[in-house]
C-alpha positions in Angstrom: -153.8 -102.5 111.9 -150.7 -100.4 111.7 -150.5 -97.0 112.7 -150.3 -96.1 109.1 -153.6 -97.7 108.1 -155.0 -96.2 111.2 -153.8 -92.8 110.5 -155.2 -93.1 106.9 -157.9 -94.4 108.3 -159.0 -91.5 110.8 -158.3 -89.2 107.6 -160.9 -90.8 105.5 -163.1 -90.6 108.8 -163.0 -86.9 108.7 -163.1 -86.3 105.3 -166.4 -88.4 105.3 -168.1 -86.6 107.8 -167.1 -83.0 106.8 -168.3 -84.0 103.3 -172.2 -83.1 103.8 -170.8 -79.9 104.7 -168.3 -79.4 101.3 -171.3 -80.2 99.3 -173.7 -77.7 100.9 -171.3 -74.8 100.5 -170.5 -75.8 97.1 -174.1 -75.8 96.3 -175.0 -72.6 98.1 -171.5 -70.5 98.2 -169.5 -71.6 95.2 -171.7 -72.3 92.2 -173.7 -69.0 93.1 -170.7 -67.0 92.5 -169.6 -68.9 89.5 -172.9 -68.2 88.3 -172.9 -64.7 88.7 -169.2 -64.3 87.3 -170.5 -66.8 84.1 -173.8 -64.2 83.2 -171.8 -61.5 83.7 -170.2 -62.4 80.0 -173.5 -62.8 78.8 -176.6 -60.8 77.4 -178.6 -62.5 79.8 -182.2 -60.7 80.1 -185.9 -61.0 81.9 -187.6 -60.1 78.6 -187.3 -59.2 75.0 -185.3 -61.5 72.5 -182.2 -61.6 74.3 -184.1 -63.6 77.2 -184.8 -66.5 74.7 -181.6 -67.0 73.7 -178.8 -66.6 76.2 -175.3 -65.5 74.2 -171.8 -65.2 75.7 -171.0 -61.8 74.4 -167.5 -61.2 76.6 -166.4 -58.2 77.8 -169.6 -56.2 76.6 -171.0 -55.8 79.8 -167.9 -54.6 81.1 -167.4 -51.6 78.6 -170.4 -50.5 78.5 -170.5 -50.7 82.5 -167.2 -48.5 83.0 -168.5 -46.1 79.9 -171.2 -45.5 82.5 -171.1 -42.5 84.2 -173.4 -43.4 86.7 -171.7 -46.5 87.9 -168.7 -44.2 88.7 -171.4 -42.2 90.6 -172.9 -45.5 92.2 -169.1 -46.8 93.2 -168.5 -43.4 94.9 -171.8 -43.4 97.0 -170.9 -46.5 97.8 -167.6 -45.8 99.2 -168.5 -42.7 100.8 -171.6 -45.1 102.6 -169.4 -47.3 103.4 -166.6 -45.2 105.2 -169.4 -42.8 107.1 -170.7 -45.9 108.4 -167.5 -48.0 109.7 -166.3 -44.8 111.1 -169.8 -44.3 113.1 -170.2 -47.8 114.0 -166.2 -48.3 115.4 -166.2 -45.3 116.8 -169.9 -44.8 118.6 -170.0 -49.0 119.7 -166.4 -48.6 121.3 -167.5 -45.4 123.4 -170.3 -47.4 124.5 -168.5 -50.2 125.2 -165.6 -48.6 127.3 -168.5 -46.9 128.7 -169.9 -50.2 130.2 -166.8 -51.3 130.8 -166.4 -52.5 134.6 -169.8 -51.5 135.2 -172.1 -53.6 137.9 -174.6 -56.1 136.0 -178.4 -54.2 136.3 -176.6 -50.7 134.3 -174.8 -53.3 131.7 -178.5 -55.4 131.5 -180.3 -52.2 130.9 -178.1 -50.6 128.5 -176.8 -53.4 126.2 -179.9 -54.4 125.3 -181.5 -51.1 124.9 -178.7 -50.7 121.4 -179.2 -54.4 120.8 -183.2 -53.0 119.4 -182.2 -51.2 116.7 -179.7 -54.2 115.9 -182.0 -56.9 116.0 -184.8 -54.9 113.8 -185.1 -55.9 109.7 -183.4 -53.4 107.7 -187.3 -52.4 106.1 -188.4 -51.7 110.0 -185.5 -49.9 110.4 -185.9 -47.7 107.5 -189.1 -46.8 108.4 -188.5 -45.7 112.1 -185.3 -43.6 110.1 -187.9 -42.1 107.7 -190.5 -40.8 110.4 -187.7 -39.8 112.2 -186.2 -38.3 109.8 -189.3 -36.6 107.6 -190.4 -33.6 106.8 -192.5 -34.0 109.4 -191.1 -36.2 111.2 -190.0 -36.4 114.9 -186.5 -34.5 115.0 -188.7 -31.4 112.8 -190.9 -31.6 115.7 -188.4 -30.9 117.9 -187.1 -28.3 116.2 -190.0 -26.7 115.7 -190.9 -26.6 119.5 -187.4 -25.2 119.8 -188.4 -22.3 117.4 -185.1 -23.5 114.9 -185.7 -23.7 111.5 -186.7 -27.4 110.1 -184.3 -29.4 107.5 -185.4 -32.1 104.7 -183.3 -34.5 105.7 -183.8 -36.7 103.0 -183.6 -34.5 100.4 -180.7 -31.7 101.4 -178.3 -34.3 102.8 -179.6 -37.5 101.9 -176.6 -39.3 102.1 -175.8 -38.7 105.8 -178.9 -39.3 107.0 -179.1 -42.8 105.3 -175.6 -43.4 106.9 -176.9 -42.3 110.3 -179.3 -45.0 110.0 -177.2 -47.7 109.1 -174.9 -46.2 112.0 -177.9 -46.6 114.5 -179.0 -50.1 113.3 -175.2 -51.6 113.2 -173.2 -49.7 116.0 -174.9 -52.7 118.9 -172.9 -55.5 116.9 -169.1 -53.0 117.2 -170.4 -52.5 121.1 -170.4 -56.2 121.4 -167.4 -57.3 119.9 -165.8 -54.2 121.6 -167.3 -55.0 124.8 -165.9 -59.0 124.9 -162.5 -57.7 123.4 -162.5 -55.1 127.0 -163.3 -57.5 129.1 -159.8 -59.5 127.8 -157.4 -57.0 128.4 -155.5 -57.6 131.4 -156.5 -54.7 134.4 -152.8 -55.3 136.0 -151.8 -53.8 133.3 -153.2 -50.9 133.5 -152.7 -50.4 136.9 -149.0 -50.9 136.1 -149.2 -48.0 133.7 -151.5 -45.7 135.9 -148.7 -46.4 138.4 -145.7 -45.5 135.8 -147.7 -42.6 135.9 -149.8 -42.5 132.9 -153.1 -41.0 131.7 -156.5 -41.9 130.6 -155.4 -40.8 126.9 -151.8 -42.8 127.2 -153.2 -45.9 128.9 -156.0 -46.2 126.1 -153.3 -45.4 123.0 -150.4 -47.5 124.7 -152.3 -50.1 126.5 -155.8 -51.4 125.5 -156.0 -50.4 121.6 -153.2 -52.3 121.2 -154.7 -55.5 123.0 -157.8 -54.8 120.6 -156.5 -54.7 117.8 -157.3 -57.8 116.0 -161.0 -56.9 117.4 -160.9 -54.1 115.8 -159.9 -55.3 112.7 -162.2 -58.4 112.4 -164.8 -56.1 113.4 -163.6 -53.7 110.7 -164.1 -56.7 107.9 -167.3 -57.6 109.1 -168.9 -54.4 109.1 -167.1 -53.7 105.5 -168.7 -56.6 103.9 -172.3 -56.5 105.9 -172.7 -52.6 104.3 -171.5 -53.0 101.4 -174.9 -55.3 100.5 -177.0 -52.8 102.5 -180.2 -52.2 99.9 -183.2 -52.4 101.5 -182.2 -49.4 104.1 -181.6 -47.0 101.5 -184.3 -48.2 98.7 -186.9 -48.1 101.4 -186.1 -44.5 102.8 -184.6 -42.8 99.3 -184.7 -45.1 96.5 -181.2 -44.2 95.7 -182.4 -40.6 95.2 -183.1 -37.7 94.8 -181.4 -38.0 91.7 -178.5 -40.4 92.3 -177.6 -38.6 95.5 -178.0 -42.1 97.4 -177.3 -44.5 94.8 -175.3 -47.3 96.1 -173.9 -49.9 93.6 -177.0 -52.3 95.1 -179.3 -50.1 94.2 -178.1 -49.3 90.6 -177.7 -53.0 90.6 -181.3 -53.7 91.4 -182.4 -51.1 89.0 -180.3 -52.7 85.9 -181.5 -56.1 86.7 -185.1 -56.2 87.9 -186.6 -53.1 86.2 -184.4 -52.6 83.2 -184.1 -56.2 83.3 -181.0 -56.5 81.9 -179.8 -59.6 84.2 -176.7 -59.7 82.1 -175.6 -56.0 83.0 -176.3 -56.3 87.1 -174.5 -59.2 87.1 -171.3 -57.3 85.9 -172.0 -54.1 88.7 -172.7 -56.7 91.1 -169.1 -57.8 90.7 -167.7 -54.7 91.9 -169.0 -55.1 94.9 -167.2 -58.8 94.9 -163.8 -56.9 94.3 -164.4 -54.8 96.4 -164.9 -56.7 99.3 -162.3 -59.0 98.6 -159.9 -56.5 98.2 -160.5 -55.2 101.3 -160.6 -58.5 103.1 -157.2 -58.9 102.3 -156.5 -55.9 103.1 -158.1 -56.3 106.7 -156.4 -59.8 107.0 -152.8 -58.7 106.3 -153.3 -56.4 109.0 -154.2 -58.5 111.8 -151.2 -60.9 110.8 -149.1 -57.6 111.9 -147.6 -57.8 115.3 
């Protein structure tokens, strides 16, 4: 056998034995999202008449969706949920990171997995500890109240910020990870070079290790753009989108269109706003970690 034949060979090898793997994502990955993209052209329902026959009825969905003025409402909560939350996840699991940074084992064995219980709990568990916390009655009102300062309804004067406070708590362990692996890689002769150059804390951290982080920071960026934007059962379970549509994200108003107005057709088309927008952003993401 030639080397030709054998190269040819070793390519039909690999393509045999990554094929198992093709076909499950096709399955599972791509014909979900053709799916979705094909009822979101239709009049697809749950009940009624036009659940027994299914019609392709083109852009309908879409006007009627951007005519909407609470999916403009839903795409802002959405946005403003998503960018509390990446900045209180970056910017809380990074502190905590540095913070364990160069520390001995037993401090780094207590603490990591101490944030790694809020990470690890279901979104519905989560919510619930958030709600009591939270509450009218709830723990921090008991504080206050021993304090003698004057109690807050959370969840009904500022809504939004405490449902992104939860999400904060239950996603900041998986920023301290990445952060605290992507610490542990930067060079310390480095910055001893640049303590000895005579620099500060504050220059060393701007000049020195963000730069050696920053792809870190930007996968971590992407990851935690994509997990929130399908957060639901977090905010259904502590608000319901509510009051009003102070908390309703576009999986919520989603959820609402398709399962209790039924309209399959017409969550199919919100639900692809959240497609755009994570792709947009992944690109967005990816272009800048290609940067130098």
């Amino acid at each position: 056998m030639n080397k030709k034949s054998s190269r040819l060979f070793a390519e039909a090898r690999k393509t045999v034995l990554i094929l198992p793997s093709m076909v499950l994502l096709l399955i599972f990955f791509v014909t979900p999202i053709l799916l979705t993209v094909y009822y979101s052209f239709t009049n697809l329902a749950l009940s009624g008449e036009n659940a027994k026959q299914l019609k392709f009825i083109g852009l309908s969905n879409y006007v009627s969706m951007f005519k909407d003025r609470t999916v403009r409402i839903s795409i802002v909560n959405t946005l403003v949920f998503l960018l509390g939350s990446l900045i209180g996840q970056q910017v809380l699991g990074f502190l905590i990171a540095l913070n364990m940074r160069n520390r001995n084992r037993i401090f780094r064995g207590i603490v990591g997995p101490v944030f790694l219980a809020g990470w690890i709990m279901p979104e519905v568990v989560v919510a619930l500890c958030c709600s009591t916390f939270f509450g009218d009655e709830g723990t921090l009102n008991q504080i206050f109240s021993f304090f003698h300062l004057p109690t807050v309804e959370f969840l009904f004067a500022i809504p939004m910020a405490t449902v992104i406070l939860a999400n904060i708590w239950h996603g900041t362990a998986f920023s301290m990870m990445n952060f605290q692996s992507a610490l542990d890689g930067v060079p310390a002769d480095i910055e001893e070079a640049a303590k000895v150059d005579g620099a500060g804390p504050f220059q060393t951290m701007l000049r020195i290790i963000l730069p050696c982080i920053k792809n870190t920071i930007a996968t971590n960026t992407m990851l935690n753009t994509l997990s929130t934007l399908g957060v639901f059962g977090l905010i259904y379970m502590m608000t319901g989108g509510g009051p009003g549509t102070k908390t309703l994200t576009l999986p919520i108003f989603m959820y609402r269109q398709a399962f209790i107005s039924q309209q399959l057709g017409y969550g199919t088309a919100i639900s692809m706003i959240l497609l755009v927008i994570g792709i947009v952003l992944s690109v967005f993401y990816t272009r800048v970690m290609r940067k130098d």
